[in-house]
C-alpha positions in Angstrom: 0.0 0.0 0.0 1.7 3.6 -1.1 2.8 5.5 1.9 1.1 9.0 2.9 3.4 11.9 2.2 3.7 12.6 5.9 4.5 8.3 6.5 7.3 8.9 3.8 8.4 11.3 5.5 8.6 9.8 9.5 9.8 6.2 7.9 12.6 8.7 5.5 13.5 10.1 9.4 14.2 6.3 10.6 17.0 5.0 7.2 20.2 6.9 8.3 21.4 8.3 4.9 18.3 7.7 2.4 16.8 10.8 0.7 13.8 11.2 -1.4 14.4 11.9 -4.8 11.8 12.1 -7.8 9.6 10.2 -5.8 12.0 7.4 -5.1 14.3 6.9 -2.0 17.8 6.9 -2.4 21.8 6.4 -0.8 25.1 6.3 -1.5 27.3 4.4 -0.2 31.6 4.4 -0.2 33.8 2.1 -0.2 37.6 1.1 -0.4 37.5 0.2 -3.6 35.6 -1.8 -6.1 36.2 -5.0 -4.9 34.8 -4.3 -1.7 32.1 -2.4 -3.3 31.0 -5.6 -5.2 30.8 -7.3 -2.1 28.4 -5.0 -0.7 26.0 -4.9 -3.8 26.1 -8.9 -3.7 25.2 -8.9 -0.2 22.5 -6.2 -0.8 21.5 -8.3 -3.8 20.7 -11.5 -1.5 18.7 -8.8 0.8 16.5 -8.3 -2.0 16.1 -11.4 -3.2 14.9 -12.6 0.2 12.7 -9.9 0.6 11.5 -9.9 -3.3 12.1 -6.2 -3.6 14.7 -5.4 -5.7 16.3 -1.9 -5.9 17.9 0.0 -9.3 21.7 -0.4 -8.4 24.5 2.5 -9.8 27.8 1.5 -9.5 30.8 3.7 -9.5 34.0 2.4 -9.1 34.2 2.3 -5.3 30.7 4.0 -4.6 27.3 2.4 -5.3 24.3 4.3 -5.4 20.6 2.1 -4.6 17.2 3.9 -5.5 14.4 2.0 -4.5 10.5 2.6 -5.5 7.7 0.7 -5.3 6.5 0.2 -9.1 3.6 -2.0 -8.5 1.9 0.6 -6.2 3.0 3.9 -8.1 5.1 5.1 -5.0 7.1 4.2 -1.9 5.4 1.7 0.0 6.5 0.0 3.9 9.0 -2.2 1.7 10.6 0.2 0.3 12.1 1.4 3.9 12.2 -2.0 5.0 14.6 -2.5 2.0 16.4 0.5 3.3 16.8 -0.3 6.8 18.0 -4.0 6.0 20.7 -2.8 3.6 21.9 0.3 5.9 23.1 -3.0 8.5 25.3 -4.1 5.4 27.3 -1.4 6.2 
């Protein structure tokens, strides 16, 4: 179910380093390089495989950039942050 703009906005307040952008939420995140950075997307990769949400995925020699929308329901939806919160313990 798509989130209210004031849910967006207290679930945006609980994901340490997610913005909203174009309607979507998105991070960035650094690494050492882009070996370690390919770790991380793999292991973000199995996250959204066992939570059958899968996020657009940007990456930039050591920094990858995850935007996540849900398409299904035209907007961000409680998946979307759970997404977010699951990843952000990757770190």
């Amino acid at each position: 179910m798509k989130l209210a703009p004031g849910q967006v906005a207290d679930r945006l307040s609980q994901v340490t380093g997610w913005e909203l952008s174009q309607g979507a939420i998105t991070a960035v995140f650094q690494f050492k390089d882009f070996a370690e950075a390919m770790q991380f997307v793999n292991r973000a990769a199995d996250v959204a495989e066992a939570l059958d949400h899968h996020p657009d995925m940007l990456i930039r020699y050591n920094s990858v950039q995850l935007t996540v929308f849900t398409h299904s329901e035209g907007g961000l939806t409680e998946k979307d942050f759970e997404l977010a919160a699951r990843v952000n313990q990757l770190r």
